[in-house]
C-alpha positions as CSV (number, residue, x, y, z in Angstrom):
1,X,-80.8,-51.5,56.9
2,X,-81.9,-50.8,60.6
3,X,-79.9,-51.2,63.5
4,X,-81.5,-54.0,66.6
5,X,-79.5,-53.6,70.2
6,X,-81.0,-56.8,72.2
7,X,-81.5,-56.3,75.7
8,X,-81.0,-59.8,77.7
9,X,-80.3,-60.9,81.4
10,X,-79.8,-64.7,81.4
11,X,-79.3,-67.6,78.6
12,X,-80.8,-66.0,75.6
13,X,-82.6,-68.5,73.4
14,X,-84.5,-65.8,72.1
15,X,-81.7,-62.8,71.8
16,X,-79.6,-65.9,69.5
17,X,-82.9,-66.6,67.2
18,X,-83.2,-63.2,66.7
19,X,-79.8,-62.7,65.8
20,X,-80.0,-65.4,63.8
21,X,-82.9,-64.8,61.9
22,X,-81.5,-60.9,61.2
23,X,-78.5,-62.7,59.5
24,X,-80.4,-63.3,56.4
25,X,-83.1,-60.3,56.7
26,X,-82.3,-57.3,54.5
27,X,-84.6,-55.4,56.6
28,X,-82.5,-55.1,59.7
29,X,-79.2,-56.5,62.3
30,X,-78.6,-57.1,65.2
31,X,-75.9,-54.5,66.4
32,X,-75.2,-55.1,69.9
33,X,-76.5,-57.4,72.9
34,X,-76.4,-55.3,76.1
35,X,-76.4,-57.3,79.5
36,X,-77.1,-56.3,83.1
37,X,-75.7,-59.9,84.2
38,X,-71.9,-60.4,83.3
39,X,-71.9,-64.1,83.8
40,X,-75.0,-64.1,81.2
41,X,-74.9,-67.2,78.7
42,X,-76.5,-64.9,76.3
43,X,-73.1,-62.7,76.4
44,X,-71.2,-66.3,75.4
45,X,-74.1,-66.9,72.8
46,X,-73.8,-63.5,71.4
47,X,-70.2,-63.4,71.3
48,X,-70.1,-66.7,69.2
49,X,-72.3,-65.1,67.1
50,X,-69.8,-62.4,66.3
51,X,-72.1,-59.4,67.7
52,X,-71.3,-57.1,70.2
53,X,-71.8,-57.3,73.8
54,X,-71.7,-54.9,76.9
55,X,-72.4,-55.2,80.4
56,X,-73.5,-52.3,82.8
57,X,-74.2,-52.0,86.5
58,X,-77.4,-50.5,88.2
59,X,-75.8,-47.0,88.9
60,X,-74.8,-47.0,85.0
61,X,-78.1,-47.8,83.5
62,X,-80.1,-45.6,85.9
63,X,-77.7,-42.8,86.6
64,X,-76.5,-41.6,83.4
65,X,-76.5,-41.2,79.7
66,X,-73.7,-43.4,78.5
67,X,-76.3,-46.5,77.4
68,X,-78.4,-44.0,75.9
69,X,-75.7,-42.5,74.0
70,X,-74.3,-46.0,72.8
71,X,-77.9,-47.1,71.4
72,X,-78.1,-43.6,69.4
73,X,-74.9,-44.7,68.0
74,X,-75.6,-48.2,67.2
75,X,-79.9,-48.7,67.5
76,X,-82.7,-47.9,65.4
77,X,-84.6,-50.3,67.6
78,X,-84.2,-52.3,70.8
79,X,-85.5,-55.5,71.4
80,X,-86.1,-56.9,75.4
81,X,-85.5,-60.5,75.3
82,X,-85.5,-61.8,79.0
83,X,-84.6,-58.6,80.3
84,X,-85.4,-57.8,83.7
85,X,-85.2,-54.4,84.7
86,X,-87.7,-51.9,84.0
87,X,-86.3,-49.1,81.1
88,X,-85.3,-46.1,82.5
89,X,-87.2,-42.9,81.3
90,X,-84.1,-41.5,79.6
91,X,-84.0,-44.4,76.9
92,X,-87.6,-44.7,76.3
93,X,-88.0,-40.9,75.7
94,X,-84.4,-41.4,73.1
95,X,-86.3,-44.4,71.1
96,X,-90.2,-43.7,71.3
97,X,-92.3,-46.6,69.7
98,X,-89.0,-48.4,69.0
99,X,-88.6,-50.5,72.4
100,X,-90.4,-54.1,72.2
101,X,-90.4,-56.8,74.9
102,X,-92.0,-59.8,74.4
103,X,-93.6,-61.7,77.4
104,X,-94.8,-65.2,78.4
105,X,-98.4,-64.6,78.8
106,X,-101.3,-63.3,78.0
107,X,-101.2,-59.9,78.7
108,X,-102.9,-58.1,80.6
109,X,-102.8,-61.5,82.7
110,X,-99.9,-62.2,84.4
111,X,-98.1,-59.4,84.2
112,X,-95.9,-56.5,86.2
113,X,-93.5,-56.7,88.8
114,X,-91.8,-60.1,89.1
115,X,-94.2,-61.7,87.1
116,X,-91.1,-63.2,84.5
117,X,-90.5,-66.6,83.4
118,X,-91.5,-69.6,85.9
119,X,-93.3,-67.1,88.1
120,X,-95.7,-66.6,85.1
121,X,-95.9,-70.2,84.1
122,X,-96.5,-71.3,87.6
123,X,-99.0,-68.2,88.4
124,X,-101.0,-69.8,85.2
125,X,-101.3,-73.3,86.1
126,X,-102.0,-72.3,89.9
127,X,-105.2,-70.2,88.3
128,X,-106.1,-73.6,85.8
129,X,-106.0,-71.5,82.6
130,X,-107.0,-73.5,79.9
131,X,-104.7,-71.0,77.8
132,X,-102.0,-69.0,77.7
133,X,-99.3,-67.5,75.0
134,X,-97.3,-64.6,74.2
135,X,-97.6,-61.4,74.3
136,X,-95.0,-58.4,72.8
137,X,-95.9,-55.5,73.2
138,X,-94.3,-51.5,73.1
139,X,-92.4,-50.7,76.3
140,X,-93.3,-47.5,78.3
141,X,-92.5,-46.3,81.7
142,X,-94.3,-49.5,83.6
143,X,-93.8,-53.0,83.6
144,X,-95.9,-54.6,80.9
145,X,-98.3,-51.8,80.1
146,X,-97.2,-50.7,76.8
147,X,-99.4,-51.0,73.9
148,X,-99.4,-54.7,72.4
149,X,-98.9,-55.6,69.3
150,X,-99.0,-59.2,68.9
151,X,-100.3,-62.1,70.7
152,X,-100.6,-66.0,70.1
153,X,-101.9,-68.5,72.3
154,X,-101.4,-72.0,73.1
155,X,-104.0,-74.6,75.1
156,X,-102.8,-75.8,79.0
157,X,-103.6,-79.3,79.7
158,X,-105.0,-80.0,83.2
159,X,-101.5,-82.3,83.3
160,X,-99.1,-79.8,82.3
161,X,-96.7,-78.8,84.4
162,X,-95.6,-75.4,84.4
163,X,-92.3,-76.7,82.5
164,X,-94.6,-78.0,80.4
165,X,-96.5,-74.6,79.6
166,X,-92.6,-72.9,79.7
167,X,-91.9,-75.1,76.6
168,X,-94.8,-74.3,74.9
169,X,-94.6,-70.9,75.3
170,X,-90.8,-70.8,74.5
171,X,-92.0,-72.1,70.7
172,X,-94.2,-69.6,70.8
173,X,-91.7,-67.4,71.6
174,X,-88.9,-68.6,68.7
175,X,-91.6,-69.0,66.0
176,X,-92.8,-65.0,66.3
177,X,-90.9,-63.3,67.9
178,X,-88.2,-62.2,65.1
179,X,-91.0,-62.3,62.4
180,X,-92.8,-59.9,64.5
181,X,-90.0,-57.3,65.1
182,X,-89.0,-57.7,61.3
183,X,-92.9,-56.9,60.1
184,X,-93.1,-53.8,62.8
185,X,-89.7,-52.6,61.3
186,X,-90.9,-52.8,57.6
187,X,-94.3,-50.8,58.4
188,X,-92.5,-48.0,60.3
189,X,-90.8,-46.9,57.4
């Protein structure tokens, strides 16, 4: 059974469907949700869920090995669900291919540097896409560069707001997501 730390910054829909889904899977767990925002409702969500949390500051995530040293302990994998800051060098060189964000576009539109949540959905229906989705994708040392694995898509109505493209997206989002880091588990071993 593999180990899944879920990285999260703010009300974690997606971190609890994950965990959720990993409760019946016999392919992997959810181990531990790791926060850089202590007033997080995905800490509350995990918590209710009976997994694990911890919250770190800046200087702790960037300036040492303790977080990389918990995830060898508890991780196989590590799953970025609404996480915000980019991963420092020292934990994607400790988990190589094993880091997976998923983000709410199209990819490589609409991403990079504060290009997260509203931003995108806004940034989309500014531009009149007629279509836009998910994308997850490997994490390397840049902002949504990292090699993507998956990607579905959904149409944009010339009425849609960008609330309305966030909710679409978000079912995108909840319907894939978990399936897609159960299937990459099962072919990496």
């Amino acid at each position: 059974m593999k180990r899944i730390a879920i990285f999260a910054s703010g009300s974690g829909t997606n971190a609890e469907n994950i965990i959720k889904f990993f409760q019946s899977s016999k392919t992997a767990t959810v181990t531990r949700v790791l926060s850089n925002n202590e007033h997080a409702k995905v800490l509350e969500r995990s918590k209710n869920l009976k997994i694990n949390t911890f919250t770190f500051n800046k200087d702790l995530f960037f300036n040492s090995n303790n977080i990389v040293n918990l995830l060898k302990e508890e991780a196989d994998y590590i799953v970025l669900a609404g996480f915000l800051w980019k991963i420092p060098a020292n934990i994607i060189n400790a988990f190589p291919n094993k880091i997976v964000n998923i983000h709410p576009a199209l990819l490589p539109k609409y991403g990079g540097k504060g290009m997260y949540g509203m931003h995108v959905h806004k940034a989309v229906k500014n531009n009149k896409e007629s279509e836009t989705g998910i994308t997850i994708h490997y994490v390397n040392e840049n902002y949504d560069e990292g090699a993507i694995i998956f990607q579905a898509k959904t149409d944009v109505e010339n009425d849609d707001t960008p609330e309305d493209i966030a909710q679409k997206v978000h079912a995108l989002e909840h319907k894939y997501f978990p399936k897609i880091i159960e299937e990459l588990i099962r072919n990496n071993e």
